[in-house]
VEXPAZA-722207 format. One line per 10 residues: number of its first residue (from 0); for each residue z, y, x of N, C-alpha, C. Coordinates in nm, 4 decimals. Layout:
<rs>
NUM	Z,Y,X,Z,Y,X,Z,Y,X | ...
</rs>
This chain:
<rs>
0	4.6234,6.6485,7.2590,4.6637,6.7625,7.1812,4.8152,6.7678,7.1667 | 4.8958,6.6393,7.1396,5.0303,6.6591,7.1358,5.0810,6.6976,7.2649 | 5.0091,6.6781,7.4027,5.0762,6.7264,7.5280,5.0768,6.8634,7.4690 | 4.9909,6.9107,7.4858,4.9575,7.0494,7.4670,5.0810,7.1288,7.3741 | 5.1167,7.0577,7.2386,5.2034,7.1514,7.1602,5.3284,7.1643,7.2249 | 5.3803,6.9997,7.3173,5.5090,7.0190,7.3296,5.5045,7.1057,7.4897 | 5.4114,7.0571,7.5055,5.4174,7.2659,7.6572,5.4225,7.3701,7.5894 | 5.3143,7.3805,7.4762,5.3490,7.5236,7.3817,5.5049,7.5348,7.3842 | 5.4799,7.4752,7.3016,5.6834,7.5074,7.2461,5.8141,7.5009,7.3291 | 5.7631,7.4247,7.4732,5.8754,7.4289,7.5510,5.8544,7.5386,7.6292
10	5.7863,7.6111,7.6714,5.7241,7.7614,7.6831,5.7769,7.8428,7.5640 | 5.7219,7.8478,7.4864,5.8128,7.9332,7.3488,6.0089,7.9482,7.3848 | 6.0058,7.8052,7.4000,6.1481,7.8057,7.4052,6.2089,7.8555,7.5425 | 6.1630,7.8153,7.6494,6.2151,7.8841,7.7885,6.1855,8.0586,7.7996 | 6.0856,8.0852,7.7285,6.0760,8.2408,7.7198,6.1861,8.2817,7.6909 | 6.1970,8.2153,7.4983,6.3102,8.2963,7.4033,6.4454,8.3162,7.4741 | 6.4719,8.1478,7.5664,6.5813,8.1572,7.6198,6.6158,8.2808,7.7667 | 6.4784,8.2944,7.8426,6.4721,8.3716,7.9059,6.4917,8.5543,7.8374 | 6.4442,8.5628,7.7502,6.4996,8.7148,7.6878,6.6193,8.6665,7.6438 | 6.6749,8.5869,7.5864,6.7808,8.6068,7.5044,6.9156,8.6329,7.6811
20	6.8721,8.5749,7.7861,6.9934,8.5576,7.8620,6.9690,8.7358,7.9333 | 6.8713,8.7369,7.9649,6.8201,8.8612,8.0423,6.8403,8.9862,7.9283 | 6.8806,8.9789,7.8022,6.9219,9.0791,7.7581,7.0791,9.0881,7.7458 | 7.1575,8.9679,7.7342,7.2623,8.9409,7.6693,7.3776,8.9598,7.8319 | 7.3109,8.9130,7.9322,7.4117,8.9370,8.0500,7.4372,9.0404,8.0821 | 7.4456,9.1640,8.0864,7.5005,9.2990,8.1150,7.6007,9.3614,8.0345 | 7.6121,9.2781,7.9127,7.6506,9.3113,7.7777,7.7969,9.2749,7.8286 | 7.9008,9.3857,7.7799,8.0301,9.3028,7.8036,8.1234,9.3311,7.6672 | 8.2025,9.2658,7.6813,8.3132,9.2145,7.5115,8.3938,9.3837,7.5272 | 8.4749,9.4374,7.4578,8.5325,9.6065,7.5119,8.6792,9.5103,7.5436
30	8.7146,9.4027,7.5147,8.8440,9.4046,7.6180,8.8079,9.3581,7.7804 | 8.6777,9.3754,7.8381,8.6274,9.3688,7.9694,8.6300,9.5068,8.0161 | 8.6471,9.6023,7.9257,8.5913,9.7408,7.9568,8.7453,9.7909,8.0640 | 8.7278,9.8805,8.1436,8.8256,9.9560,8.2447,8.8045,10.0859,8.1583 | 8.9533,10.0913,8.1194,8.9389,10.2427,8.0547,8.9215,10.3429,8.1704 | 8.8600,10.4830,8.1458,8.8276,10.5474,8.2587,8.9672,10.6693,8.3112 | 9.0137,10.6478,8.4528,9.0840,10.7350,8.4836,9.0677,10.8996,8.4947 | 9.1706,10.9477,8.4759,9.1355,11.0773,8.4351,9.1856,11.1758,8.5113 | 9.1367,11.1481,8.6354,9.1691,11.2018,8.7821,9.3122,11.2117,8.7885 | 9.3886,11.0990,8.8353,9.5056,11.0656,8.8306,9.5341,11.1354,8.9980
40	9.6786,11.2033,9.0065,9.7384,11.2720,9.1582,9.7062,11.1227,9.2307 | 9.6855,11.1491,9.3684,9.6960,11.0678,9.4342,9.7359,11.1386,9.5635 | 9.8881,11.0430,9.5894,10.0133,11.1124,9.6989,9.8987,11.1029,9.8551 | 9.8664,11.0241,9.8852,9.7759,11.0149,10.0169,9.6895,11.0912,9.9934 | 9.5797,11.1940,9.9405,9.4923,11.3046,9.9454,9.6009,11.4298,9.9106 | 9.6603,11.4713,9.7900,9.7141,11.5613,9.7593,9.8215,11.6175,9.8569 | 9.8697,11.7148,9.8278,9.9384,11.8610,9.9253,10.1027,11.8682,9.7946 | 10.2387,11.8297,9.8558,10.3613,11.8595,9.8421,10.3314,11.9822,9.8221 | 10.3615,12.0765,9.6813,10.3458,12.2137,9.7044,10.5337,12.2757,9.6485 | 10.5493,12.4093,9.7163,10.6911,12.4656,9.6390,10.7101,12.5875,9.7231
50	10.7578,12.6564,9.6488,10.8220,12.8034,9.6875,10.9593,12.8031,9.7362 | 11.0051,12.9387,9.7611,11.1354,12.9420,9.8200,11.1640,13.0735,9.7680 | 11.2472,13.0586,9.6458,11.3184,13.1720,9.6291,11.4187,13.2320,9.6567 | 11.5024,13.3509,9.6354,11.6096,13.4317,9.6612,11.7052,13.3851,9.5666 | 11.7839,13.2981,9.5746,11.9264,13.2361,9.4786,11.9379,13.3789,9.3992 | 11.9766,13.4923,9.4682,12.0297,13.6053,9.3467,11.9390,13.6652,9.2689 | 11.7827,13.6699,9.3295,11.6977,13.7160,9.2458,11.5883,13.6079,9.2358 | 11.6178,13.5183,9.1318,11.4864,13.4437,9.1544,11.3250,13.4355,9.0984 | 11.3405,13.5582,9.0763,11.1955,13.6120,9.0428,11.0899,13.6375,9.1626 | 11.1702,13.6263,9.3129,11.1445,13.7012,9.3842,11.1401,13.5606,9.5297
60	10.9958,13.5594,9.5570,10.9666,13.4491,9.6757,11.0137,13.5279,9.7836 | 11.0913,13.4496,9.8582,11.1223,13.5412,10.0008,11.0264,13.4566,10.0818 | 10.9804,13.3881,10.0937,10.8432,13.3481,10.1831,10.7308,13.3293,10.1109 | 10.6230,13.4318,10.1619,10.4858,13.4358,10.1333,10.5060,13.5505,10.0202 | 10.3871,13.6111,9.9923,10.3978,13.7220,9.8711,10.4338,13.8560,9.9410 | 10.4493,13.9415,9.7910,10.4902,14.0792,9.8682,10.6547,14.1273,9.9163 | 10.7066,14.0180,9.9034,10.8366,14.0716,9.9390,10.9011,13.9642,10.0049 | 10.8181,13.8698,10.0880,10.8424,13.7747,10.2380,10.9270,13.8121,10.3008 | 11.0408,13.7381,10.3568,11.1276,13.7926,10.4430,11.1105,13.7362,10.5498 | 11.0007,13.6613,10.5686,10.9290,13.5870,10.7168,10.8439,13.6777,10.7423
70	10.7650,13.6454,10.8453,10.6378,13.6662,10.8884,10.6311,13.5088,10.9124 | 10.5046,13.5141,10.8086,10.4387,13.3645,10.7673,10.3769,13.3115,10.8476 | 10.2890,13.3984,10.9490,10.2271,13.3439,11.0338,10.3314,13.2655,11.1881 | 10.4516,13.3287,11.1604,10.5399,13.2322,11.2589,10.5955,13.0883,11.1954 | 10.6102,13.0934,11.0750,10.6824,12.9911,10.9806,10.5987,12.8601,11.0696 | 10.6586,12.7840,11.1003,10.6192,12.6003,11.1290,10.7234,12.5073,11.0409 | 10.6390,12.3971,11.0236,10.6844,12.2641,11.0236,10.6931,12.1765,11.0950 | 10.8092,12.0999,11.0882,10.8201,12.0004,11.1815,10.8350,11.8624,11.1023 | 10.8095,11.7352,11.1772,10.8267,11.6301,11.1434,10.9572,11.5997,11.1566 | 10.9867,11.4824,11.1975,11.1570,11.4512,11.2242,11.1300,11.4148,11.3737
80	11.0550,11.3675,11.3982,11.0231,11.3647,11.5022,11.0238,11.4648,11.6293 | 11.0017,11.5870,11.5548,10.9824,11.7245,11.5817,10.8389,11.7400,11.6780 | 10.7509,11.6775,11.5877,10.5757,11.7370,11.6228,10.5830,11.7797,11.4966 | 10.4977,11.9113,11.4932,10.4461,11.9963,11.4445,10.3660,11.9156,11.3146 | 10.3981,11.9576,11.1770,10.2890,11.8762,11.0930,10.1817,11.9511,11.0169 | 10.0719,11.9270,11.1102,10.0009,11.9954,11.0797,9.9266,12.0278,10.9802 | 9.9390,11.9631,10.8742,9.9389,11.9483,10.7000,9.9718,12.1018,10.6396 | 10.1017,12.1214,10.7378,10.1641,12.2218,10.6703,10.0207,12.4021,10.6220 | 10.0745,12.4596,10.4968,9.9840,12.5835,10.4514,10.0296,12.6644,10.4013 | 10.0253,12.8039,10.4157,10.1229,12.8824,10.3231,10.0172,12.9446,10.2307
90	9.9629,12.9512,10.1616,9.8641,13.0538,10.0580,10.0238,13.1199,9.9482 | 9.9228,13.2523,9.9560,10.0473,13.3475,9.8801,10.1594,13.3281,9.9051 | 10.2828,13.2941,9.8138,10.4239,13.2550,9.8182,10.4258,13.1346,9.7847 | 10.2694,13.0482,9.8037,10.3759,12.8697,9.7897,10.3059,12.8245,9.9202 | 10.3721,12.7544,9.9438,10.3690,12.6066,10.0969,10.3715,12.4646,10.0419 | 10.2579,12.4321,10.1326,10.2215,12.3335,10.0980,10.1756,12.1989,10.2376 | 10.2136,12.0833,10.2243,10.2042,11.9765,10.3001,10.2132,11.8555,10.2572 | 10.1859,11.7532,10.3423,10.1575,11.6221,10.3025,10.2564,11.5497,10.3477 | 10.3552,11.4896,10.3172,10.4293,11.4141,10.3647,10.4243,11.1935,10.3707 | 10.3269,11.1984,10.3716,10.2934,11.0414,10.4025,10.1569,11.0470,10.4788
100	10.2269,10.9883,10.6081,10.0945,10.9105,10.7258,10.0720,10.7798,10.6955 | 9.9634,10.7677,10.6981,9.8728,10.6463,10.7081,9.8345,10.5648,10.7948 | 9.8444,10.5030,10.8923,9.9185,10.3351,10.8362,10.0803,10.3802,10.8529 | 10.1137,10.4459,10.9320,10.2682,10.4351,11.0049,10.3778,10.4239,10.8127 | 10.2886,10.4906,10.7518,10.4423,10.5229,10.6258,10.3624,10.3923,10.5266 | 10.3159,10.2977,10.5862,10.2513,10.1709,10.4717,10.3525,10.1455,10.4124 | 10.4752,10.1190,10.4985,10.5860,10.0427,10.4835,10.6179,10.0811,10.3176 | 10.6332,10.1926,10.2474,10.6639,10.2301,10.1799,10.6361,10.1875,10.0497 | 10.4763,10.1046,10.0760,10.4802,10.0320,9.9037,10.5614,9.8712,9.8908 | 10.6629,9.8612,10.0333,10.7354,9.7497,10.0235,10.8822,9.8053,10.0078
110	10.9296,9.9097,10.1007,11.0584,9.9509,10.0632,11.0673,10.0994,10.0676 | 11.1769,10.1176,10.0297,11.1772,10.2843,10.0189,11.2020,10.3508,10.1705 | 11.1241,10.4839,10.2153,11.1551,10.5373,10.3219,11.2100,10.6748,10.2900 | 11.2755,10.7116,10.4305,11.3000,10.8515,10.3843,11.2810,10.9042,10.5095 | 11.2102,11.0143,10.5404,11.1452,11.1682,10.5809,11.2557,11.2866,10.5968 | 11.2196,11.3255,10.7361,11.3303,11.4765,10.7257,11.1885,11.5292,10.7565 | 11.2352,11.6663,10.7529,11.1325,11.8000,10.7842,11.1916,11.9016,10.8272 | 11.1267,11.9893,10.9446,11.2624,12.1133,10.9712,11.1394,12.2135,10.9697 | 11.1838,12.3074,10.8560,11.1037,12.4120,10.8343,11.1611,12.5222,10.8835 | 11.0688,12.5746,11.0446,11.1208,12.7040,11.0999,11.0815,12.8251,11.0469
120	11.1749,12.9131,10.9760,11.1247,13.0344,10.9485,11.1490,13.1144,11.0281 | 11.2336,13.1481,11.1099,11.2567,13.2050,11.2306,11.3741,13.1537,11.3442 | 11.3421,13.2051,11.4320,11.4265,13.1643,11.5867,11.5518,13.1138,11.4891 | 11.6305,13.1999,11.4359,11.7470,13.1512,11.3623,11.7612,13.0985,11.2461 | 11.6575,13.0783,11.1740,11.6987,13.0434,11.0346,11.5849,12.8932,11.0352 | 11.6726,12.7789,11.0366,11.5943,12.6694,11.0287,11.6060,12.5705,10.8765 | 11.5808,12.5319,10.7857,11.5768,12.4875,10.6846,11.5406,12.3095,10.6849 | 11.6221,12.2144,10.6099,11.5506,12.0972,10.6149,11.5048,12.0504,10.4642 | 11.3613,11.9748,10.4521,11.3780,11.9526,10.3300,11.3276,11.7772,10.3414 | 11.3738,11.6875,10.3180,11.4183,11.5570,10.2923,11.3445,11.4876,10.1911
130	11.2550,11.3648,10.1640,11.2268,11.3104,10.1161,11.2888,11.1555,10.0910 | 11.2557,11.1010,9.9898,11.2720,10.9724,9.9986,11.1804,10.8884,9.9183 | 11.1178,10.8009,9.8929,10.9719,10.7436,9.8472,10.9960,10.6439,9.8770 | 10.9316,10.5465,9.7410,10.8598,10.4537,9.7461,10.7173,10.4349,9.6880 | 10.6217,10.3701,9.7269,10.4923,10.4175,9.6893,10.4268,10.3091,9.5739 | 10.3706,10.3468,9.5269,10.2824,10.2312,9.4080,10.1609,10.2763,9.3993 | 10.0653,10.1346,9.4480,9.8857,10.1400,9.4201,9.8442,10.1328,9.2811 | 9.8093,10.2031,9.1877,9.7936,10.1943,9.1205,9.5765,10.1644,9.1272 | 9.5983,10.0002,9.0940,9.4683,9.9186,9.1154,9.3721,9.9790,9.0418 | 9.4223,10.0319,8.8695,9.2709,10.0434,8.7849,9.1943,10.1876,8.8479
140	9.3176,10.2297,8.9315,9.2120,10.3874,8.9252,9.2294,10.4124,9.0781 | 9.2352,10.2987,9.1869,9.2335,10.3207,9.2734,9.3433,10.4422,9.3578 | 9.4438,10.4936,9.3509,9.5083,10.5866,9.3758,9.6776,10.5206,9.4183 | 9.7339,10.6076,9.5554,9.8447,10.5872,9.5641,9.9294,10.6821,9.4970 | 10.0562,10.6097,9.4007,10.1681,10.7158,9.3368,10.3416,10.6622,9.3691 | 10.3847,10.7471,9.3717,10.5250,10.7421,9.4099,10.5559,10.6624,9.2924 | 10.6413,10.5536,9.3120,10.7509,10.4632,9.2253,10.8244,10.5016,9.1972 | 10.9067,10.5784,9.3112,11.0279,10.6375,9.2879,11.0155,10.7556,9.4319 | 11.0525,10.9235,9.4000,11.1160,11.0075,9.4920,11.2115,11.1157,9.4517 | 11.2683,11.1372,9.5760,11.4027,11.2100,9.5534,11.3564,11.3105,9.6921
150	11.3705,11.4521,9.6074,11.3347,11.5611,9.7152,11.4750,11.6219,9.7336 | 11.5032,11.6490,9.8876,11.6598,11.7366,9.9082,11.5938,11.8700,10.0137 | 11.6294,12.0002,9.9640,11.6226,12.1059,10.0122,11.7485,12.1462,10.0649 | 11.7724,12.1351,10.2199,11.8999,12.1664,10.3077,12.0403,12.0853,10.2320 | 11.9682,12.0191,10.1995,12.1170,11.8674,10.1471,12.1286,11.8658,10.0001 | 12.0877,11.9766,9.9139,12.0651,11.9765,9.7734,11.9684,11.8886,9.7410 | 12.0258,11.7855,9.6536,11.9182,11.7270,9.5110,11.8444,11.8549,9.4668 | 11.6817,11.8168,9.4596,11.5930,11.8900,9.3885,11.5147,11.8130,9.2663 | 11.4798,11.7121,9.3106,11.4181,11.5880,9.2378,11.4903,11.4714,9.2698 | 11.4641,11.4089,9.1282,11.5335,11.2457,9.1590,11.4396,11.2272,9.0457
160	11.2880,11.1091,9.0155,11.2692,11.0521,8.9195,11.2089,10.9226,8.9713 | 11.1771,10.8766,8.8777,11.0590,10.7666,8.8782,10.9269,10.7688,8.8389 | 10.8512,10.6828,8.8679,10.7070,10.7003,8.8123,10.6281,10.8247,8.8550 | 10.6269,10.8972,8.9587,10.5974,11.0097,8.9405,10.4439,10.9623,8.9970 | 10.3628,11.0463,8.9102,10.2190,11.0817,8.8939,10.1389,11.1241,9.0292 | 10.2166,11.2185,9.0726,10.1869,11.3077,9.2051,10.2847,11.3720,9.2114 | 10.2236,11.4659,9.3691,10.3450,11.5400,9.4001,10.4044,11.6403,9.3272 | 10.5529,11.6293,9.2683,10.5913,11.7333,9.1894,10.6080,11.8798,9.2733 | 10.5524,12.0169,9.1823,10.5378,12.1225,9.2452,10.7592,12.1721,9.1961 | 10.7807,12.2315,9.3547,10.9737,12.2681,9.3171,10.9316,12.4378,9.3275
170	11.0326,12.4715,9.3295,11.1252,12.5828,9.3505,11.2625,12.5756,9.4168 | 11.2341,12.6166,9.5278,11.3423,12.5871,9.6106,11.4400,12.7162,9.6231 | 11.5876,12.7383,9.6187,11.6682,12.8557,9.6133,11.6898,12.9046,9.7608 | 11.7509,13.0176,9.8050,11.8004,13.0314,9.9518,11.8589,13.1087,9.9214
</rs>
């Protein structure tokens, strides 16, 4: 009979211990918790977007919209390279493209690079707009973001910050 109780009870006890672990392991402390991201820009999916206005009237997009001084459907981009980037989009009066390739621009979450672009609006009127980047993985939410960029439209400072989130949307003068 005493075999018997101490199997009872060591049964009793391997159960209890069996619920107590099988409830208690999924359970986590809240400084384990990943706060949740809140669809943070990420420079490798997202689209460089910006307009191009008229310096004297700048109410007024001279590319794309109703008072274009292109024909949009000729407008290209170029790399520095000078292949065609095919990223490039015009909807309405803003343009939009991606300026970081994947693997070739890796380099960038080690040092800073910098990017030309030659935006043809016509036979004669060629435009450059200039990047410079460095990139940061940001681990909790999975996403690449600029550390640091500096945007130049035909040799003008447009942007200079840090930390930036995603791609900042400009306004560019002509």
């Amino acid at each position: 009979m005493k075999k018997i109780l101490n199997f009872d009870s060591t049964l009793v006890l391997t159960i209890a211990l069996l619920i107590f672990s099988l409830t208690s392991c999924g359970k986590k402390s809240p400084e384990d918790e990943i706060p949740p991201c809140e669809q943070p820009p990420n420079v490798i999916r997202d689209l460089f977007s910006f307009t191009i206005k008229d310096k004297n009237n700048p109410q007024i997009a001279i590319v794309g919209g109703l008072f274009s001084q292109y024909n949009t459907d000729s407008i290209k981009l170029f790399d520095d390279d000078f292949s065609i980037n095919n990223s490039f989009k015009i909807i309405n009066n803003g343009l939009y493209f991606n300026y970081i390739n994947f693997p070739k621009d890796s380099v960038a979450y080690q040092n800073k690079i910098y990017k030309r672009y030659f935006l043809v609006l016509n036979e004669s009127d060629v435009d450059t707009i200039q990047a410079e980047f460095k990139l940061d993985y940001v681990e909790k939410c999975f996403v690449t973001q600029f550390e640091s960029l500096k945007v130049y439209y035909n040799d003008s400072l447009y942007y200079d910050n840090k930390k930036t989130d995603g791609y900042p949307y400009l306004t560019f003068f002509k």
